[in-house]
N, C-alpha and C positions, 0 to 999 in steps of 0.2 A: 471470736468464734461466730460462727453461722448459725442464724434462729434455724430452728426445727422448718425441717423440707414439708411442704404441703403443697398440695395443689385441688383446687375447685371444679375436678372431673376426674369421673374413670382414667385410671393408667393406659396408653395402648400402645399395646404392641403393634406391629408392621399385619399382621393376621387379624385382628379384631378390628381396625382402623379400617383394612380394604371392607373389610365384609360388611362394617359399617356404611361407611360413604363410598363405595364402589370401589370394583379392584382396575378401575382406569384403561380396563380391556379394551370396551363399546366404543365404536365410534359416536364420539357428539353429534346430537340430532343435524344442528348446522352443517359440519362438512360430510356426513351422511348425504342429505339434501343434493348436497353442492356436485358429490359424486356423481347422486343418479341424476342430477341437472344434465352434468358435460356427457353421460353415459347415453341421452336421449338421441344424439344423433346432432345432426350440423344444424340446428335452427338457426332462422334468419338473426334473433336476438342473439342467440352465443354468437355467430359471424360478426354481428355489427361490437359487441365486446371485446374479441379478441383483434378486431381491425383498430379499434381504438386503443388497444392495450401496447399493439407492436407500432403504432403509427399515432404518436402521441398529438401529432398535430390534429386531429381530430375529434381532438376531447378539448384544447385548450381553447383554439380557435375561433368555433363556434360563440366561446364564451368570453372574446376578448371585449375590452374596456376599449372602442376605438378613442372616444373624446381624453379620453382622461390617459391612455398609454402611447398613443399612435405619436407623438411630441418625442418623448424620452426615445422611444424604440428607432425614429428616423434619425435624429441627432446621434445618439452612442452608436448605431450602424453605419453611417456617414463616417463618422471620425473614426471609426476600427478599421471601414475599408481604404481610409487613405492610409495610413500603416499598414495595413496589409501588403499596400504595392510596394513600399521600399525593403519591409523585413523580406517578403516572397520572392523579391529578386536578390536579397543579399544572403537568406538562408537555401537557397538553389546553389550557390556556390560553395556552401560546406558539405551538400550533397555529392559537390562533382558534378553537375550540370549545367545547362545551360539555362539561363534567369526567365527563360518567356517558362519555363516548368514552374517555376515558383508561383508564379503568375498562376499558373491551372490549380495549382495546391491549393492559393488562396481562394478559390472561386468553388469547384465542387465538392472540397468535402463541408465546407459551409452552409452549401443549400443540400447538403442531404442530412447534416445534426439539426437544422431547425426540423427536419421533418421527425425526425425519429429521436432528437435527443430529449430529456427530460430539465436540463438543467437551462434553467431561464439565463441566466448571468454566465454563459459560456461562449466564450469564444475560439473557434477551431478552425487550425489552418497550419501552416510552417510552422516547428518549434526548433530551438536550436539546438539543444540535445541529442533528436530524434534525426534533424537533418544528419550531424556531427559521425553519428552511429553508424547510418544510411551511406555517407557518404566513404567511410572506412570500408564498407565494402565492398562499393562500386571501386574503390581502386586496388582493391584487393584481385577483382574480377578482369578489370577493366581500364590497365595504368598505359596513359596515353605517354607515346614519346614527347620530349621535350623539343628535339627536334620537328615537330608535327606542324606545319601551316595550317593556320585558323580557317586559312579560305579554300583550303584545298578539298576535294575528296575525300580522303583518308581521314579528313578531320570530321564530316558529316556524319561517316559513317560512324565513327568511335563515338560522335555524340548519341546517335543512336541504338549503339551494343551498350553504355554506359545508364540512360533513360529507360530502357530494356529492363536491365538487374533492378533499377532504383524503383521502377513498378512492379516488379516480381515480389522485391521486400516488402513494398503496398499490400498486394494483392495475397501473397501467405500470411500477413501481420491478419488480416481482414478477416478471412476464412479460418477454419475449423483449429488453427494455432492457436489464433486469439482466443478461442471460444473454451478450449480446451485449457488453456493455460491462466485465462481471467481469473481464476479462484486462487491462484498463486502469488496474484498482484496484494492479497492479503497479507503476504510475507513482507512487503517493502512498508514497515515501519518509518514512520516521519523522519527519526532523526536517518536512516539508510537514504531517505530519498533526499531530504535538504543534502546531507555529505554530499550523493552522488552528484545534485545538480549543481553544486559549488565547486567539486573537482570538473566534471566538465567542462564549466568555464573557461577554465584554464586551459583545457585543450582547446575550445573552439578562440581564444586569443588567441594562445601560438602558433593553433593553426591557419591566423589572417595575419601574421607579423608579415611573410612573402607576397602579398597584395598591399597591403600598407607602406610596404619598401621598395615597390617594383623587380622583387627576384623572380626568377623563373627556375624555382628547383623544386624535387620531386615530394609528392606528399608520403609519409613515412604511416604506416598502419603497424599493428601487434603488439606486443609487448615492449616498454619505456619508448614508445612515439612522441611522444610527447618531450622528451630530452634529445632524442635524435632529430626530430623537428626545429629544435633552439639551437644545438651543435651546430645544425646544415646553414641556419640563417646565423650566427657568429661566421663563419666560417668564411662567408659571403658578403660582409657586412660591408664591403668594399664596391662592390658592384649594383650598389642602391641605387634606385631610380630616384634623384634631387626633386625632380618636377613631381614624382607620385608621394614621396615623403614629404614637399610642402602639401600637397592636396591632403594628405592624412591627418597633420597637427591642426591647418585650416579647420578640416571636418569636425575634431577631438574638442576643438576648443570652441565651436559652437555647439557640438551635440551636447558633449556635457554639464553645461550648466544650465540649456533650456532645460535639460529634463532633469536637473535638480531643481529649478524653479518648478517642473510641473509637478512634481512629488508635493515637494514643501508648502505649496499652493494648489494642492489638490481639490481642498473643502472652497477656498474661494474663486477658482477657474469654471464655468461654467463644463469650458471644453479644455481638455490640455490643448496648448501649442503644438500643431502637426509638423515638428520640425523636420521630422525625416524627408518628410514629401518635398518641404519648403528645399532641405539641402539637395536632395537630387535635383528639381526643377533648377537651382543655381546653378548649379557643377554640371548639368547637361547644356546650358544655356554657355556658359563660360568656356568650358572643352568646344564645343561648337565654333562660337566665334572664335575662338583662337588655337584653332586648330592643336590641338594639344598632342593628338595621339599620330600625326603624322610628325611635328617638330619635335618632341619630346622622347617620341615611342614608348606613348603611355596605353595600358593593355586599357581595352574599351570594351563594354556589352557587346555592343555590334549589333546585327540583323534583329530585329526581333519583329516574329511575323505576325501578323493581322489578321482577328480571326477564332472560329474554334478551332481546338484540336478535333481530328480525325479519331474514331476509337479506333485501336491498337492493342493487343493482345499484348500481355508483358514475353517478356524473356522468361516464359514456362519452364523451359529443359534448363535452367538454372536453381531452381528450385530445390533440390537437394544440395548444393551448393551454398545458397543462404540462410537456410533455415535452422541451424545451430546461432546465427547473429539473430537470424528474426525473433527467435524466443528472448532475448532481451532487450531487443527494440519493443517487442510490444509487453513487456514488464515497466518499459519506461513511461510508454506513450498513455498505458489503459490505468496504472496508476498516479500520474500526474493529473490527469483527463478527472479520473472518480473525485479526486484528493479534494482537486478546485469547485469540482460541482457540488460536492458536499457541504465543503467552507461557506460558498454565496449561500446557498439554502439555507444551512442554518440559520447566518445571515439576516435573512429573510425571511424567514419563518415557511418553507417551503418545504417538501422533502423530495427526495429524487430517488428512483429504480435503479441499483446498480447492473442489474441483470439487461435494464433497458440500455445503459447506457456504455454498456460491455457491444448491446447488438447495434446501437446507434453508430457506436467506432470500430465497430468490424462491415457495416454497410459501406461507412465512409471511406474507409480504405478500399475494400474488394470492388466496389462500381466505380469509384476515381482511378482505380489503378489501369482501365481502361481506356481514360485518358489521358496516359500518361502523365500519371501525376506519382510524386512519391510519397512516401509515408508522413501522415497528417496527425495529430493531437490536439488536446486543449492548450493553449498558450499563458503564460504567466501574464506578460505583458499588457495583449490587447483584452484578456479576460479582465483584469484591472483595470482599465480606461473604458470599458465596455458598462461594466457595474458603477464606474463614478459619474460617467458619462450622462447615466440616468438610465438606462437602458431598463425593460422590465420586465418583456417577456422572449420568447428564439426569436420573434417577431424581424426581430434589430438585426438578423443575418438576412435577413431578405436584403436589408439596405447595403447590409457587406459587400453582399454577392452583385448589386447593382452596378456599386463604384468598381469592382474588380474587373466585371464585365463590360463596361463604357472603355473602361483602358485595353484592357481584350483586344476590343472589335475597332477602336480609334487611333486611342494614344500610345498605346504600344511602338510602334514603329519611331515614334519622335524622344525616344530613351537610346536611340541610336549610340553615340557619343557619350554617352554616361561611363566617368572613370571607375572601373571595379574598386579603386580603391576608396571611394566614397564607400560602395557597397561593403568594405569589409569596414570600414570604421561603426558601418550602424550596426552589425553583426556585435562587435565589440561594446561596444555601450548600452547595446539590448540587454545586455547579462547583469547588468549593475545589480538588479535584486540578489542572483544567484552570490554576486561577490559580499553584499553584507553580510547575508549566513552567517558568518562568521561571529557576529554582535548576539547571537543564539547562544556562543559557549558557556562563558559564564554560566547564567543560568540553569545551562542543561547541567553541571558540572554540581552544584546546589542542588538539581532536583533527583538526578540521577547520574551517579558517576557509571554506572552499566553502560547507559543511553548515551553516555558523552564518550563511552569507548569504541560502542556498533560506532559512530559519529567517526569518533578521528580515525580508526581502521580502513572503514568503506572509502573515507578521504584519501587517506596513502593509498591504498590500491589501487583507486581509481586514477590518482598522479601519476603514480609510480610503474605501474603495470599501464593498463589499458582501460577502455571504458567498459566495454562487455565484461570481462575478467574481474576488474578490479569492481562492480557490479554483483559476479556469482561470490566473489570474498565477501564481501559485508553480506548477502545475505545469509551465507553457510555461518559467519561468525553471529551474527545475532539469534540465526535458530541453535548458537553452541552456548549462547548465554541463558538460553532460556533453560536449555537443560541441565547446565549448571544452579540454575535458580531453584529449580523443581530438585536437585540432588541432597542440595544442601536448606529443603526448607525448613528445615528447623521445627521442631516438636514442644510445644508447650502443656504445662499443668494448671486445668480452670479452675477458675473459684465461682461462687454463687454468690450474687450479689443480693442483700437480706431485704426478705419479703417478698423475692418476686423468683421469676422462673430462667431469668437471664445470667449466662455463665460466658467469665473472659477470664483471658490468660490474667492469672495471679500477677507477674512479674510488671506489668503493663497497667493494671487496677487496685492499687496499694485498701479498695475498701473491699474491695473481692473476698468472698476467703473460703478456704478448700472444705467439702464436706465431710465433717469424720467419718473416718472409716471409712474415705472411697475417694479412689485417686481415678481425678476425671486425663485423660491426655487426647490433645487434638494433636494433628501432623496439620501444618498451612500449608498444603499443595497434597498432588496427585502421587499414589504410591504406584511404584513402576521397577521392572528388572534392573535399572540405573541405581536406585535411591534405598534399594532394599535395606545393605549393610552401615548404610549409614541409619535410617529410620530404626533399624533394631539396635544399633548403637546410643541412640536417643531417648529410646524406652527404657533399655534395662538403668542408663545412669538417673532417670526421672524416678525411676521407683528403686534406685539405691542397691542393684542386682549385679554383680562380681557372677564371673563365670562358677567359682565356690557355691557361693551361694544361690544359684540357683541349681547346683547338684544337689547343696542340700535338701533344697524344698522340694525337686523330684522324688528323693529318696524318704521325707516325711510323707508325701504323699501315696508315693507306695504302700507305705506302712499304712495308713489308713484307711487306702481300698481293702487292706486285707482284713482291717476291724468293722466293715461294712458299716463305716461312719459318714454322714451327709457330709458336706463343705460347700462354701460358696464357688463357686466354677467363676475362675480370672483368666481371661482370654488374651492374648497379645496374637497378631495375627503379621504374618510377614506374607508378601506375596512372591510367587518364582515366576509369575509372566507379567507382562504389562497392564493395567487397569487405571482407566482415568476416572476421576470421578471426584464433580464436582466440589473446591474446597469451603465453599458454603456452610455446605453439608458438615466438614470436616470427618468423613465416613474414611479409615484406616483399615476397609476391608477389600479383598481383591479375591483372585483366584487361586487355585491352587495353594491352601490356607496350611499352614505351618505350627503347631504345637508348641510355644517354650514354655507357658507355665499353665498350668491347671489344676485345680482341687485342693485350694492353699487349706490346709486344716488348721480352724482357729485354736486348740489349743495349743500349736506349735506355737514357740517365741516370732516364727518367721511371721505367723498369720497374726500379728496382732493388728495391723492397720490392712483392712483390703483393699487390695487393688484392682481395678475394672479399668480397662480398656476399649470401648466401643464406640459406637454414634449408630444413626439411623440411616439406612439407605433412601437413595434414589432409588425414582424407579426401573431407570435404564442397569444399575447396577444390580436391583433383587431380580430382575427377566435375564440378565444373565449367570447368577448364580443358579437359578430358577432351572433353568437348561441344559445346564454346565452337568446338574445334579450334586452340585456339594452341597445344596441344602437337604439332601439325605444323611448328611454328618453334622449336621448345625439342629440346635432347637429353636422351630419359629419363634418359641415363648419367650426366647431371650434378644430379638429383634426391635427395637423399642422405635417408635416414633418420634420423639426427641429425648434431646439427652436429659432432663428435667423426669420423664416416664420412666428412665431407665433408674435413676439415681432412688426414686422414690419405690422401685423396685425393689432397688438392693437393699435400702433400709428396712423394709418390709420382711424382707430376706432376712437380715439379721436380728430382727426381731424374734422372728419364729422361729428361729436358730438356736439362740439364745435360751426363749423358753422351754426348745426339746430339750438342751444340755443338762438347765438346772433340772428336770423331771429324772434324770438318770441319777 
C-alpha cells in the first residue's frame, strides 16, 4: 500500500495557480521590446540585421579563420569540383539532356548556397534522384524520335524544347511551390526517405542498362517503368553494342573497387582518389586515338560549347504541365538538402535555419533555372567527401565553382569523344550508399517493426509503381500509421511512487501502487473523433464498468439527487470533435464533453472505491475551452495543476465526506 498523499504547498487549482504566477496573457517584456523594435520603421541597424539574416555570408565571412580554415576549405572544394564534372555530365543524361547542362547545374547553384546557405559541410549540385525525376518528365513532355539525327536541326531544336521543361521544373521547384510546400518535407520520415532513395536506385541502374549496352530504345515514364524498361532491354539483348559493353565492365571494374578503397580508407586518405575525373580523362583520350565512335558506332558526348550560358527564360507556358511532378521533386530535393545539413551540424556542433535553407534552395533553383540549368539539391556523395575532405566552412564552394568554371570556359570542348557509356557506369556506382540501405533493416525491424513497414511499402511502390507515385504511397501510409498509433494508444492506471509526488503506470512500475480510493487513468496520446470508441472502451474496462453496471450507478445516483445528498463528482469525459493536446500532460479532456458517470454515492456497493478521471491542462487547451464556453459547465475548482493537487484534493474530499456522514 501507498504511504499517506502529502504534499509541501498549497493545492492549485488551474484558477489560484494563474492568479498566482500570471494567467500567461502579457506579452514578455523581451518580445514586447522586440515588437516595438521591428515596429520603429526600417533603421539602418534592423536593414544591416535582416541583410545578414537572409544572406548568411555576411555574418560568417567577416569572421572567417583564413590561417587556420583557408587549407581544408581549398583542398575539399578542389576535390568536390573535379566530381562534380563527371557526376554533372553523367546525371544531365538522366535528365534527358545534353551534358554541357550538367556542367551549369554544377557551377551556379553552388555559388549561390555558399551565399545564402547555412550549412558548412554541404555540398550542392546534380543529384541522381532529382535528376531521375526531372528527367521522367522532360520525356514525358518532350520524347525525341529515335529515328532523329544528332547533327541535324530537328535535334537542336528538341534539345532546346527538352532544356526548356527541365528549367521550368527548376524555376517552379525554386519559387512560391517550394516555399509553400517546405513545411511538408516534415512528413518525409528517415526510414520514407532512405526506402525511396534505395528504390530509386534501381530505377536510375535500369534506367543506364541501354547506354551501358549501346541500345538505342525509347525511355519508358509512369507507372511499372521500371519493368517495362528491363522487358524492352531483354528483348534487345541481341543487338548490344560489343565495343560499349567492353567500355562498361572496363569502367565497372575500376570504379568499383577504387571507391571501395576510398570508403574503407576514408580516415587514412587525405583526399579520396578522384577516380571519376581520372576514368573520363582515359576513355576520352582512348575513344580519341582510336577513333571509337566512327569504327564502332559508339554514341559519343559530342560538341560541348565553350563558354557561359546566355540567360534564357524556361519553358514558362509549361508550367501547369509540370507542377503536379514538381511538388515531389522538391519534397525530394528540400528534404534530402535539410536531412544532410542537419546530420554535418550536429556533427559539428553547429546549428542550421531550416527556414534559411528552404530559401537558400529555392534561390538556387529560381536564378539557375535561368541558366538553363535544371533542378539542383544537396548531394550524398560529394557532401561526404566534402566533410572528410576537411572542408569547414560554404568557403569550400568557392573552390567548387572555380574548377567547374576553368572546364566551362577551357576544357569543355576537349570531352568531345567521351563515350556516354563511361558516363552511365559513373551514374551507376554513385548510388552504392543508396544500395547498402539495405544493411539498415535488420535493425529497424528490432527498433520498430512500424518504421520497418513505412520502409518496405515506400520500397514496393517506389519499384513497383513509379517514383513520384510510389513517393505519395509511403507518405499517405506512414501519416495512416500514425493515426493508427494515436487510435489504439492505449490507457493505463497510475500508481504513486511512496514519498514523493511522481505517478507511472502500475503495470510498467511493479513498486508504484494505486492510491485508495482513487483510480488515477492516463490515455498515451491525443484524444480525437478517430480514437473516441476505443478510449471509452479503455476506461469503462479499467474501472471494471459493464454497460449493466453503469445503468445501475446512473440509476443510484438518481436516487440520491433526490435525497439531496453530497457525493464525490467522477468524471470520464469522451470527445465528439478532434483535440490534440499534448501526451506529456496526459490531459483526456477535449470539446464537446460527454457525461457517462457522475455523483457515485458512497454508500452504494458501486461507490466503495472512487473513481477520478482527470489531469491538468495546457494552456492552449484551457484558451480553448475558455472560448468554446464549456467552461460554463465545468467547475474551475475541479481543474487541478498536477495530478498529485488533484489526488490530494480528493482525499480531502473524502475526508470531509466522511466526517458529514458519521454526523447524520
Amino acid at each position: 500500500m501507498s504511504a499517506s498523499v502529502a504534499v509541501c504547498r498549497d493545492v492549485y487549482t488551474e484558477d489560484r495557480f494563474r492568479q498566482t504566477y500570471g494567467a500567461g496573457d502579457a506579452p514578455r517584456p523581451g518580445r514586447l521590446r522586440g515588437r516595438l523594435s521591428r515596429g520603429r520603421g526600417c533603421s539602418r541597424a534592423g536593414c544591416l540585421r535582416l541583410l545578414r539574416e537572409r544572406a548568411p555570408v555576411l555574418a560568417w565571412l567577416p569572421r572567417y579563420r583564413l590561417r587556420t580554415w583557408i587549407l581544408g576549405d581549398a583542398v575539399a572544394g578542389l576535390t568536390v569540383g573535379i566530381l562534380h564534372i563527371p557526376q554533372g555530365m553523367a546525371f544531365a543524361l538522366l535528365t534527358s539532356v545534353a551534358p554541357i547542362y550538367g556542367l551549369y547545374t554544377s557551377f551556379f547553384p553552388v555559388v549561390l548556397y555558399m551565399l545564402f546557405g547555412t550549412g558548412r559541410h554541404v555540398s550542392t549540385g546534380t543529384f541522381a534522384v532529382v535528376s531521375l525525376m526531372t528527367g521522367s518528365v522532360v520525356e514525358q513532355l518532350v520524347p525525341v524520335p529515335l529515328e532523329l539525327n544528332s547533327s541535324s536541326p530537328e535535334a537542336a531544336d528538341f534539345e532546346a524544347q527538352r532544356i526548356g521543361v527541365a528549367s521550368a521544373v527548376a524555376f517552379l521547384s525554386g519559387l512560391n511551390l517550394g516555399l509553400l510546400l517546405g513545411f511538408l518535407s516534415t512528413y518525409l520520415s528517415e526510414p520514407i526517405v532512405k526506402a525511396f532513395t534505395s528504390a530509386a536506385a534501381f530505377h536510375v541502374t535500369v534506367s543506364q542498362l541501354q547506354s551501358m549496352l549501346g541500345l538505342r530504345l525509347p525511355r519508358h515514364t509512369g507507372a511499372f517503368s521500371l519493368f517495362k524498361t528491363l522487358a524492352s532491354v531483354m528483348e534487345n539483348l541481341q543487338l548490344t553494342n560489343v565495343a560499349e559493353l567492353v567500355i562498361s565492365l572496363v569502367c565497372l571494374a575500376v570504379l568499383v573497387p577504387v571507391k571501395e578503397v576510398n570508403t574503407r580508407f576514408r580516415q587514412q586518405l587525405r583526399t579520396p582518389i578522384p577516380v571519376e575525373i581520372l576514368t573520363v580523362i582515359i576513355a576520352t583520350g582512348v575513344a580519341y586515338a582510336s577513333s571509337l565512335n566512327s569504327r564502332f558506332d559508339i554514341e559519343i558526348v559530342g560538341h560541348i560549347p565553350a563558354g557561359f550560358p546566355r540567360p534564357r527564360i524556361p519553358a514558362l507556358h509549361t508550367l501547369p504541365e509540370v507542377a503536379g511532378d514538381t511538388v515531389a521533386i522538391t519534397f525530394v530535393g528540400y528534404a534530402v538538402s535539410v536531412s544532410l545539413a542537419m546530420i554535418y551540424a550536429d556533427k559539428h556542433g553547429y546549428s542550421i535555419q531550416p527556414n534559411q535553407e528552404l530559401l537558400a534552395h529555392g534561390i538556387s533553383n529560381t536564378v539557375s533555372s535561368l541558366f538553363t540549368c535544371f533542378p539542383s539539391s544537396a548531394t550524398l556523395a560529394t557532401t561526404n567527401i566534402l566533410e572528410s575532405a576537411g572542408g569547414y566552412t560554404q568557403l569550400s564552394g568557392l573552390f567548387t565553382s572555380l574548377v567547374v568554371l576553368i572546364v566551362l570556359l577551357l576544357i569543355g570542348p576537349l570531352f568531345y569523344f567521351l563515350p556516354k557509356a563511361v558516363l552511365a557506369c559513373i551514374n551507376v556506382t554513385s548510388l552504392r550508399q543508396m544500395f547498402v540501405q539495405f544493411q539498415d533493416l535488420p535493425e529497424l525491424w528490432r527498433v520498430s517493426r512500424i518504421d520497418f513497414a513505412v520502409w518496405l511499402v515506400t520500397w514496393l511502390s517506389v519499384v513497383v509503381l513509379n517514383v513520384d507515385l510510389g513517393l505519395a504511397i509511403g507518405v499517405v501510409f506512414s501519416m495512416m500509421t500514425v493515426i493508427c498509433r494515436t487510435q489504439r494508444a492505449g490507457c493505463s492506471v497510475l500508481g504513486r511512487a511512496s514519498n514523493t509526488e511522481i505517478y507511472r503506470p502500475i503495470d510498467n512500475h511493479s513498486k508504484c501502487y494505486e492510491v485508495p480510493g482513487v483510480k488515477i487513468l492516463t490515455y498515451n496520446g491525443p484524444i480525437y473523433y478517430g480514437n473516441r470508441s476505443f478510449f471509452r472502451a479503455d476506461v469503462n474496462r479499467l474501472l471494471g464498468l459493464s454497460p449493466e453496471r453503469i445503468r445501475r450507478i446512473e440509476k443510484a445516483r438518481k436516487a440520491v439527487e433526490k435525497r439531496e445528498r453530497e457525493a464525490i463528482r467522477t468524471v470520464v469525459r469522451s470527445p465528439r470533435t478532434q483535440c490534440h493536446v499534448n501526451r506529456q500532460t496526459r490531459l483526456p479532456m477535449c470539446t464537446s464533453p460527454r457525461w457517462l458517470m457522475s455523483h457515485v454515492p458512497p454508500s452504494s456497493g458501486e461507490g466503495s472505491t472512487t473513481s477520478i478521471f482527470h489531469d491538468f491542462l495546457t494552456e492552449s487547451v484551457l484558451k480553448i475551452l475558455t472560448s468554446s464556453g464549456l467552461m460554463n459547465y465545468m467547475n474551475p475548482q475541479h481543474i487541478f495543476v498536477t495530478v498529485h493537487d488533484a489526488v490530494v484534493y480528493i482525499q480531502h474530499q473524502k475526508v470531509q465526506l466522511q466526517l458529514k456522514y458519521s454526523k447524520l
